[in-house]
VOVEXKOL-103173 format. One record per atom (N, C-alpha, C): x, y, z; atom name; residue in one letter. Coordinates in nm, 3 decimals. Example, Ala and Ser with C-alpha at 12.3 -4.5 7.8 and 13.67 -1.06 7.14 Angstrom:
[[1.319, -0.569, 0.780], N, A],
[[1.230, -0.450, 0.780], CA, A],
[[1.320, -0.330, 0.780], C, A],
[[1.285, -0.225, 0.708], N, S],
[[1.367, -0.106, 0.714], CA, S],
[[1.290, 0.003, 0.787], C, S],
END
This chain:
[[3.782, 1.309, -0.415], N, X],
[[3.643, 1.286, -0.449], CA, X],
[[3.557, 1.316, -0.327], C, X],
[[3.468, 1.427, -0.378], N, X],
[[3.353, 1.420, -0.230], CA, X],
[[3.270, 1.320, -0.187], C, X],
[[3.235, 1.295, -0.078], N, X],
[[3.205, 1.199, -0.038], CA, X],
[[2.982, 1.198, -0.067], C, X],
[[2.984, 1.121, -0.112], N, X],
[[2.794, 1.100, -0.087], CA, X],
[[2.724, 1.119, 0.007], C, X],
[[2.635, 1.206, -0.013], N, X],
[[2.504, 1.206, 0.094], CA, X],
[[2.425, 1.088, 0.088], C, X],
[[2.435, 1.050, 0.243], N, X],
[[2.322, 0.914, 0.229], CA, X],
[[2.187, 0.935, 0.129], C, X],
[[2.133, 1.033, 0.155], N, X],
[[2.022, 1.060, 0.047], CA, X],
[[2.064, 1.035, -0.073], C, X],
[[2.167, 1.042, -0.126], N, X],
[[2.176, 1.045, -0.267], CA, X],
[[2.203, 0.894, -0.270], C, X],
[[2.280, 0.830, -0.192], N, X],
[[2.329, 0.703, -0.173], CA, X],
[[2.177, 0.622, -0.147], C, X],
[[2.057, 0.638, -0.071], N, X],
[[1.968, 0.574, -0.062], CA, X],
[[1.872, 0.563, -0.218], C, X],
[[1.895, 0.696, -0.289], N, X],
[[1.828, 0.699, -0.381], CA, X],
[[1.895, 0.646, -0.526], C, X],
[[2.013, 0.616, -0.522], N, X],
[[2.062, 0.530, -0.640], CA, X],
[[2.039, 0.388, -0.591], C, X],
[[2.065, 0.349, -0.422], N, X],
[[2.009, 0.216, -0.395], CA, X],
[[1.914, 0.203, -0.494], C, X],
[[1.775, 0.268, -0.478], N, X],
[[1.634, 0.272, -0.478], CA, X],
[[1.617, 0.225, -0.593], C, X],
[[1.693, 0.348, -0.724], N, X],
[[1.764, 0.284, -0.860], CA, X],
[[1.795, 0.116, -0.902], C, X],
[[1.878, 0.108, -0.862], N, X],
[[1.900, -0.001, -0.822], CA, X],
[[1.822, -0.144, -0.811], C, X],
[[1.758, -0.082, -0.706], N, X],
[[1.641, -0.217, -0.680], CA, X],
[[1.552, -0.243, -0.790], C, X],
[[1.497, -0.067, -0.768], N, X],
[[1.398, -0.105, -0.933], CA, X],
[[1.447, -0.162, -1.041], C, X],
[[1.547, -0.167, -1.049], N, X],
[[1.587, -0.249, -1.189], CA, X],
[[1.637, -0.355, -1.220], C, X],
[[1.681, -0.438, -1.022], N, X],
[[1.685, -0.559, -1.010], CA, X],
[[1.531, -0.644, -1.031], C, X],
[[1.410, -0.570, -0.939], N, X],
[[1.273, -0.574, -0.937], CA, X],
[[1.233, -0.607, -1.066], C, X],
[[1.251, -0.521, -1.167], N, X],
[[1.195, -0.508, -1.311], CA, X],
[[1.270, -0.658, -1.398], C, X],
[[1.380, -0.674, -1.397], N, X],
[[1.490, -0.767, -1.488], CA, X],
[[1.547, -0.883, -1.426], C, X],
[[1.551, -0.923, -1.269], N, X],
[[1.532, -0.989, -1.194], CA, X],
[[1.453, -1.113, -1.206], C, X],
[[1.477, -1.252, -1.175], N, X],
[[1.394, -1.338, -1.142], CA, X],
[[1.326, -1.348, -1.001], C, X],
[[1.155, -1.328, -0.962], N, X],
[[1.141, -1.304, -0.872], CA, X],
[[1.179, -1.349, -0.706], C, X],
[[1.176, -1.349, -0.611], N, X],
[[1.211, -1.460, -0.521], CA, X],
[[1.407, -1.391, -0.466], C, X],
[[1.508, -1.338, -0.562], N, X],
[[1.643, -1.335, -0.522], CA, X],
[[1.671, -1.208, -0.427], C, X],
[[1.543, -1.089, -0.452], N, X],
[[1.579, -1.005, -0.400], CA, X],
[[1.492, -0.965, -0.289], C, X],
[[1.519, -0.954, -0.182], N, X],
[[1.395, -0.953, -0.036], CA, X],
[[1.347, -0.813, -0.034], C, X],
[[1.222, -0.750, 0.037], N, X],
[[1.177, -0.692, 0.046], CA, X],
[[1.268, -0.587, 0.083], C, X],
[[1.220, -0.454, 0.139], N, X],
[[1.324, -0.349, 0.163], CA, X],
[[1.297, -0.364, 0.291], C, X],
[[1.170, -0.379, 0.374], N, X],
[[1.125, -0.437, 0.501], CA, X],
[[1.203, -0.602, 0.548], C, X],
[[1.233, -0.636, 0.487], N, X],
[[1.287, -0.767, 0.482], CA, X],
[[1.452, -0.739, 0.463], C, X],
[[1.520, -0.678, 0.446], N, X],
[[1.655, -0.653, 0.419], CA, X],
[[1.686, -0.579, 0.547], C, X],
[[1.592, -0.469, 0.587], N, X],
[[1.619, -0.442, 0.732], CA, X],
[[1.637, -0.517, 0.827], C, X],
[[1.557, -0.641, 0.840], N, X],
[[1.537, -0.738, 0.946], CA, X],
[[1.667, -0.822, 0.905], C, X],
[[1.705, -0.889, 0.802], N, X],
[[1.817, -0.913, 0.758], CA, X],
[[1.936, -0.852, 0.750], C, X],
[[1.971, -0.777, 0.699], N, X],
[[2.094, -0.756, 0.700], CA, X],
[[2.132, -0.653, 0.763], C, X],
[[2.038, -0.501, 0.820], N, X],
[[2.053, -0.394, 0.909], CA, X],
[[1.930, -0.271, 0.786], C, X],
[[1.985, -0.169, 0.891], N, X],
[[1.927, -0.004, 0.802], CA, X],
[[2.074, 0.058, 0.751], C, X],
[[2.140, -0.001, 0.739], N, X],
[[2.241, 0.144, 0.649], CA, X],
[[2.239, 0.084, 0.490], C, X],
[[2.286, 0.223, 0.463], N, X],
[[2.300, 0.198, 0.336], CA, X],
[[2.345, 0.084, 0.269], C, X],
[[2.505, 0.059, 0.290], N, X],
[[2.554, -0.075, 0.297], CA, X],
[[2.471, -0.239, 0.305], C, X],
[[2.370, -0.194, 0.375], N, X],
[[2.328, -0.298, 0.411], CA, X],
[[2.246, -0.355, 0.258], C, X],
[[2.149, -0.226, 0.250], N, X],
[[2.089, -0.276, 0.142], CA, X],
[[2.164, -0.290, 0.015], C, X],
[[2.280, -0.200, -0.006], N, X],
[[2.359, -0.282, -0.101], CA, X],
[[2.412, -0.405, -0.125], C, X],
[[2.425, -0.492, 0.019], N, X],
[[2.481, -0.624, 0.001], CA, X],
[[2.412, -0.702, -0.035], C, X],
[[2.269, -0.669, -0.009], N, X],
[[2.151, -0.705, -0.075], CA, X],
[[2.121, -0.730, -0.212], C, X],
[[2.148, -0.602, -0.281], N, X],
[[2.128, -0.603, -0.377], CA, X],
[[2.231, -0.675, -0.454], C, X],
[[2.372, -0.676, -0.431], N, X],
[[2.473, -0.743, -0.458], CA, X],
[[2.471, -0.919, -0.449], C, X],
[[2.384, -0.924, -0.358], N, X],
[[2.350, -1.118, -0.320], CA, X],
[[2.245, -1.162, -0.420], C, X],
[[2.169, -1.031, -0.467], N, X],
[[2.064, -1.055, -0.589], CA, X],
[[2.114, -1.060, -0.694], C, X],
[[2.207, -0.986, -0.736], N, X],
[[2.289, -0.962, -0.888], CA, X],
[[2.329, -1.109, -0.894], C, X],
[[2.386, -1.132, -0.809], N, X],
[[2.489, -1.261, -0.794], CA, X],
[[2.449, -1.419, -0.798], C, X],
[[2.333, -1.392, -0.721], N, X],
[[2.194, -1.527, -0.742], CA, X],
[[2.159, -1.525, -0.912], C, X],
[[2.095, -1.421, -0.955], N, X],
[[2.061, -1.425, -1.095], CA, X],
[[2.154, -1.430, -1.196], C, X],
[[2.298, -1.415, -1.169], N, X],
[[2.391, -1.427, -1.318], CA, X],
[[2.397, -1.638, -1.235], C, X],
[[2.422, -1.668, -1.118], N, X],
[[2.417, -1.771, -1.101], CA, X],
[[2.306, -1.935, -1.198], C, X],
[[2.162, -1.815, -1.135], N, X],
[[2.044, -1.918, -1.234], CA, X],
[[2.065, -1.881, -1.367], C, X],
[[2.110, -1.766, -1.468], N, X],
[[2.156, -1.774, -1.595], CA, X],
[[2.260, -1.862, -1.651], C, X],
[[2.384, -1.873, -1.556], N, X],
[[2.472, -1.980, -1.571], CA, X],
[[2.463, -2.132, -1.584], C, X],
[[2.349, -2.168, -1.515], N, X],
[[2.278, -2.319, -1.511], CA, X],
[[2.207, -2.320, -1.634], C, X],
[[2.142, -2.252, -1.698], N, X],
[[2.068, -2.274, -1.817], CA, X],
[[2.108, -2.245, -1.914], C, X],
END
């Protein structure tokens, strides 16, 4: 399997967010300015991000 261009990898992030953003409860997922300061700039980074958001929101679905 070939490996991903960060570009392509930043832009399914991007994917991603928007549709945590959109379906999301607000508040789980930090800014993209805010994920830098948190968790770094690579790609990775903002995926763990987004992964700590998925994970918060099936969490508050589970309580109710």
């Amino acid at each position: 399997m070939a490996e991903m261009d960060v570009r392509d990898c930043r832009a399914a992030l991007r994917l991603v967010r928007m549709a945590i953003e959109q379906t999301c409860p607000a508040g789980v997922l930090p800014s993209e300015e805010a994920v830098l300061l948190l968790y770094g700039p690579a790609p990775i980074d903002e995926a763990e991000a987004l992964a700590k958001a998925i994970i918060a929101t099936v969490e508050r679905l589970s309580r109710t």
